[in-house]
N, C-alpha and C positions, 0 to 999 in steps of 0.2 A: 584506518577508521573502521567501527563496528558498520557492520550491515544491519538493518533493520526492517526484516520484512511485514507483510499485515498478512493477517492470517482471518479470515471469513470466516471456517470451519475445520473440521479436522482434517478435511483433506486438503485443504490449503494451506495449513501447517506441515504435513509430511511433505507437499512440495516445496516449501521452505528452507526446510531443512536438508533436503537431499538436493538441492540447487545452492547450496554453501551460506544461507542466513548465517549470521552469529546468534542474530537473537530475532524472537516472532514478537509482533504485540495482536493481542487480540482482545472480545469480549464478551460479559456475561449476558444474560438478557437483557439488563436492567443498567443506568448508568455507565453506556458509553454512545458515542457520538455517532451510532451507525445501525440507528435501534430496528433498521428497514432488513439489517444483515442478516447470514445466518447466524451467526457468533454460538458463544459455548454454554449447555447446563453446567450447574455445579460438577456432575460426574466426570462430563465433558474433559472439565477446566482440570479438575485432577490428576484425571491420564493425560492429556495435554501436556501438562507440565514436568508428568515422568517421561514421557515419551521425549519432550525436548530436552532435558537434562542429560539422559541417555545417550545423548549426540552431540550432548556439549552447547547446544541451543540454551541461551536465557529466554525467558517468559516474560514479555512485559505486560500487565493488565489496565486495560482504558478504561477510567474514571473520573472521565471528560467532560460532563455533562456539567451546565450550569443548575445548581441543586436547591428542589424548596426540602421546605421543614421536613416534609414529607419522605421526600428520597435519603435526606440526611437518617433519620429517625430511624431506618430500616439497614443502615449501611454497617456500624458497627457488629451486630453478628454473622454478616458477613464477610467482615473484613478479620474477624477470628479466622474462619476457616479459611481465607488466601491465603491468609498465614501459615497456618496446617500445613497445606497443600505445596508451599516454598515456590510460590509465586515471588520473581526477581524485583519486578518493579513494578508500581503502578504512575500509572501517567494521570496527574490530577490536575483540575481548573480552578476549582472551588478551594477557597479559604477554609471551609470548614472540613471538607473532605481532607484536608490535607492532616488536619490536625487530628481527625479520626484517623489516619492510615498512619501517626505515630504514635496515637493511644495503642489501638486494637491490630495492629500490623506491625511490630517493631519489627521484624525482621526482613520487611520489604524495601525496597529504597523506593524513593520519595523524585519523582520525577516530574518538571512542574510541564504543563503541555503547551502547545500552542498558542490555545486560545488564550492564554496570560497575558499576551504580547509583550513579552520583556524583550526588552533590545535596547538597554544601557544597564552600565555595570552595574548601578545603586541598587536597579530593580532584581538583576540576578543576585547581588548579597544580601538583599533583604529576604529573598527566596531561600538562598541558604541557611540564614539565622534561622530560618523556619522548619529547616531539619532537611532541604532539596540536596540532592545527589548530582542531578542532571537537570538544564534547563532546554527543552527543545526550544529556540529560539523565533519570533515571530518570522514568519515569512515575506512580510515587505523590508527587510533588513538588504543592504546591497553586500558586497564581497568585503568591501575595504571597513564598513560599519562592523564587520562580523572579526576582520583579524584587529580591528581597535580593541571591542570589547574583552577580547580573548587576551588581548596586552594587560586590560585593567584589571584581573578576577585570578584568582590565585589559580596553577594547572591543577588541585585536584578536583575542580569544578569542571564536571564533564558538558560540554556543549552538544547539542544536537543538531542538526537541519534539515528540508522537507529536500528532498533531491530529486523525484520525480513523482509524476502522476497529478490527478484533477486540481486546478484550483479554485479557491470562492472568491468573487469580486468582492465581499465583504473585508472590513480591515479582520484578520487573524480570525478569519469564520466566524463571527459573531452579528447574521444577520437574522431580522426580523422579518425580514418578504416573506417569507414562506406563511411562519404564524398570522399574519397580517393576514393572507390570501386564502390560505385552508382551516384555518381555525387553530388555537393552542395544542390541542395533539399532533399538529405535523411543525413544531416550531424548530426553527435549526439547532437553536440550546439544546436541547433535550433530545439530541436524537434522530428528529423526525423529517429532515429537512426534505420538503418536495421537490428541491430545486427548481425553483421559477426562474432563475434567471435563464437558466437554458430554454427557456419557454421562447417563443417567436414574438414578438414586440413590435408596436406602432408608435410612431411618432405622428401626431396629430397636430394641425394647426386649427385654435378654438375657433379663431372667428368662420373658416371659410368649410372648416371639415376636411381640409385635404391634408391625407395622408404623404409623407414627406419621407422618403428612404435616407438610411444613414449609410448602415452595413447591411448586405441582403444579398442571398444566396436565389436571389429571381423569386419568393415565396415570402418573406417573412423579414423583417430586421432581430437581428440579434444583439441588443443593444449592450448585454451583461454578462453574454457566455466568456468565459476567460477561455483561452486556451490553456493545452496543458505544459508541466514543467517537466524539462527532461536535461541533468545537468552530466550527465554521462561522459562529455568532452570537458569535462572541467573539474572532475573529481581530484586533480593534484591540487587545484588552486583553493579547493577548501581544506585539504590537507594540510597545506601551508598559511592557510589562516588561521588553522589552529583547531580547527572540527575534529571532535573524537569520533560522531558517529554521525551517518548518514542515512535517511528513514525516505523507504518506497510508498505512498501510499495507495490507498486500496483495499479496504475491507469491506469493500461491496462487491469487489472482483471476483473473479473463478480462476481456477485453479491454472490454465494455462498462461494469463496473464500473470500471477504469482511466479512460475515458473519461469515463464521466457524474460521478463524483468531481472529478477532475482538472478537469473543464469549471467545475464548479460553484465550487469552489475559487480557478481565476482571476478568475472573473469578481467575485466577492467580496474579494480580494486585490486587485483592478484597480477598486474603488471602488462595485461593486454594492451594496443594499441584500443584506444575508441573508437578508431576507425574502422575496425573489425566487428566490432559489437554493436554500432549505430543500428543498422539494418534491422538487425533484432529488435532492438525497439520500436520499429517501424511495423511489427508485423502482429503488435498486438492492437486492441480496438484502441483509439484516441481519436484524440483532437488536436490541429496541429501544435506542434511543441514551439517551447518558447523558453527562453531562461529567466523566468518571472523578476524578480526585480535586484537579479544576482549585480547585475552590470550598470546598475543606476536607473534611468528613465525604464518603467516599467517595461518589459516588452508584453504584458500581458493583454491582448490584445483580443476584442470581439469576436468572435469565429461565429460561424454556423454551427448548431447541436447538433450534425451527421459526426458518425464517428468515421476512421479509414482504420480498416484493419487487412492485414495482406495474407494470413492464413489460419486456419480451423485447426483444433485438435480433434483427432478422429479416436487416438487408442493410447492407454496408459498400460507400463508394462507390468503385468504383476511376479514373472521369472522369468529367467533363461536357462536354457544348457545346453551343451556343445551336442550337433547332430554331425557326426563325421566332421565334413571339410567350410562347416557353416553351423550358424545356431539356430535351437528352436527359441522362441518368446511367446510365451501364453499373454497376450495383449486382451484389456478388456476395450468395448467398443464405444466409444466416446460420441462419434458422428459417420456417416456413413462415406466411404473411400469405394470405387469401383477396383475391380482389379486391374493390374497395370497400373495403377498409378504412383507417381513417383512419390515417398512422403519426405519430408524432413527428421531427422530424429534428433531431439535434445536430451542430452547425459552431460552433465558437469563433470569438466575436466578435459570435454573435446570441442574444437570446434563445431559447428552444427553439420550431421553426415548426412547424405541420403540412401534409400533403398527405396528399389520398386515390389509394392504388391503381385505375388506371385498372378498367372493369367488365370489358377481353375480356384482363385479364389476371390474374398475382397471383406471388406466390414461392413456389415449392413445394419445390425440389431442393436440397438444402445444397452447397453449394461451385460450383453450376451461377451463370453469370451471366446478367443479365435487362438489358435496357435499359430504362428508365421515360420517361415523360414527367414531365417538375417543375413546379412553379410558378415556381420560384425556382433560382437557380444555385448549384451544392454543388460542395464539393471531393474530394478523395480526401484518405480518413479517415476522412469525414463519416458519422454514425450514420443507419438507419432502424432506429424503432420501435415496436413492437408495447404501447399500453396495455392492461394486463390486466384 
């Protein structure tokens, strides 16, 4: 199955990519589903898209947004130059967007996204008549719904699924709370969702005033935060359902979550035990995981909006080379590390190693770079981290 990471900005692309993505999806300012992110200028999205070619990376572009006249009208000269640029696919919602990106895009494939909610066969061949390549398929679909539909839909119809990271209580993200709550510029269609649900919640009784606990973390009820999806022990079973490709999400993420995700995911894809890589996913910020509605009765389940993350990135490596009987690495400084202390390092292709910061030094300057001594030889990309 393709991997598919998200990519925030340029530098959550290069960790993408050097953590074994097959393919990034990302976006431009305008017309995608994460309009709060860093995402890419057109210049951005150009080199972007050489850069991941270069590596054998596809580019997918989010054009996600439920669309007025207005976003439509403005879309076709931009959908020239994705074209230009050899931008792989773009991932669309809108009916009409779609039909622009086969006008003014022939050479992109036609990717239809989530928020479609298809999950029966008629609606993915009607997708297809429509010129779709690939249907990412909605998210309340269970395991046995997903190897049905994959029986009824000819194999060059590529399927996708969401495999890990945040979900919305809303049916296939398409809620209204937000717009309702902060006004049309923060509405979840277009971009801007506040997420309320993660907000703290009361349950009131009219007549008497008294507040009534459902789920509550001693503070607040949480009546709509989902937990998150993490299907990483179960990656054969969508294999054998029939999944080409499996998508992380995340485009409001930073680069270490990209990373240690991404890492953990190939190596599990590429024949690891799960067992070995669960941990890893454990050590980035969430919420606790859950296998959303893979296994029938939803497990998606209330949580508290505290995140648990188990360790910090402190330094990203920008080189190495051999110093005698060990290496140097010009590391820049991500977060501050005392000396002595033990880090983690993640490089795809190893398991996770550690090394102790030498005693007459340590990281302390954000964006300042440090030379180290290694144990071991690291690449540029490669993580140092901080257990919390």
């Amino acid at each position: 199955m393709e991997l598919l990471v998200p990519a925030q900005g340029p530098e959550q692309l290069d960790m993408a990519i050097h953590f074994g993505a097959q393919a990034a999806y990302l976006a431009a300012p305008r017309w995608g589903m994460r309009a709060g992110a860093r995402n890419f200028s057109e210049d951005e999205l150009a080199q972007a898209v050489q850069r991941a070619h270069l590596a054998g990376v596809a580019v997918h572009l989010t054009l996600n947004t439920v669309m007025t006249d207005d976003d439509i009208d403005e879309l076709p000269a931009f959908l020239h130059r994705v074209d230009e640029m050899g931008v792989d696919a773009a991932i669309v919602a809108d009916l009409g967007a779609m039909a622009l990106v086969q006008e003014h895009a022939p050479h992109v494939a036609l990717h239809v996204s989530t928020q479609a909610s298809a999950m029966n066969a008629q609606a993915v061949m009607q997708y297809v008549r429509l010129g779709a390549q690939r249907i990412v398929l909605a998210r309340e679909m269970t395991l046995a719904q997903i190897a049905e539909l994959r029986r009824r839909v000819p194999k060059h119809v590529e399927l996708e699924v969401f495999a890990h990271g945040s979900m919305c209580v809303a049916y296939s993200g398409r809620c209204l709370l937000s717009a309702e709550l902060m006004g049309p510029s923060r509405s979840a269609n277009s971009g801007g969702c506040a997420q309320p649900c993660r907000w703290g919640w009361k349950l009131v009784e009219e007549r008497s005033g008294q507040e009534i606990p459902i789920e509550t973390d001693g503070r607040a009820s949480y009546l709509l935060s989902s937990s998150d999806l993490c299907l990483l022990e179960h990656l054969d079973k969508l294999e054998e359902a029939g999944v080409d490709a499996i998508k992380i999400e995340g485009r409001s993420k930073g680069s270490y979550y990209t990373a240690c995700v991404t890492n953990a995911y190939r190596h599990v894809l590429d024949g690891d035990d799960p067992s070995l890589w669960m941990p890893e996913v454990e050590q980035v910020s969430h919420r606790p995981y859950s296998t959303g509605f893979l296994f029938g009765s939803p497990s998606q389940r209330t949580y508290a909006a505290s995140y648990a993350r188990e360790r910090t990135m402190v330094g990203v490596v920008r080189s190495c080379r051999r110093a005698g009987d060990a290496w140097e690495a010009e590391v820049v400084c991500r977060n501050k590390a005392a000396a002595g202390r033990v880090l983690d390092v993640l490089s795809p292709g190893y398991p996770v190693r550690t090394m102790r910061l030498e005693e007459e030094g340590g990281l302390a300057t954000n964006g300042e770079s440090y030379v180290l001594r290694m144990p071991f030889a690291v690449s540029p990309w490669d993580l140092l981290c901080l257990p919390n």
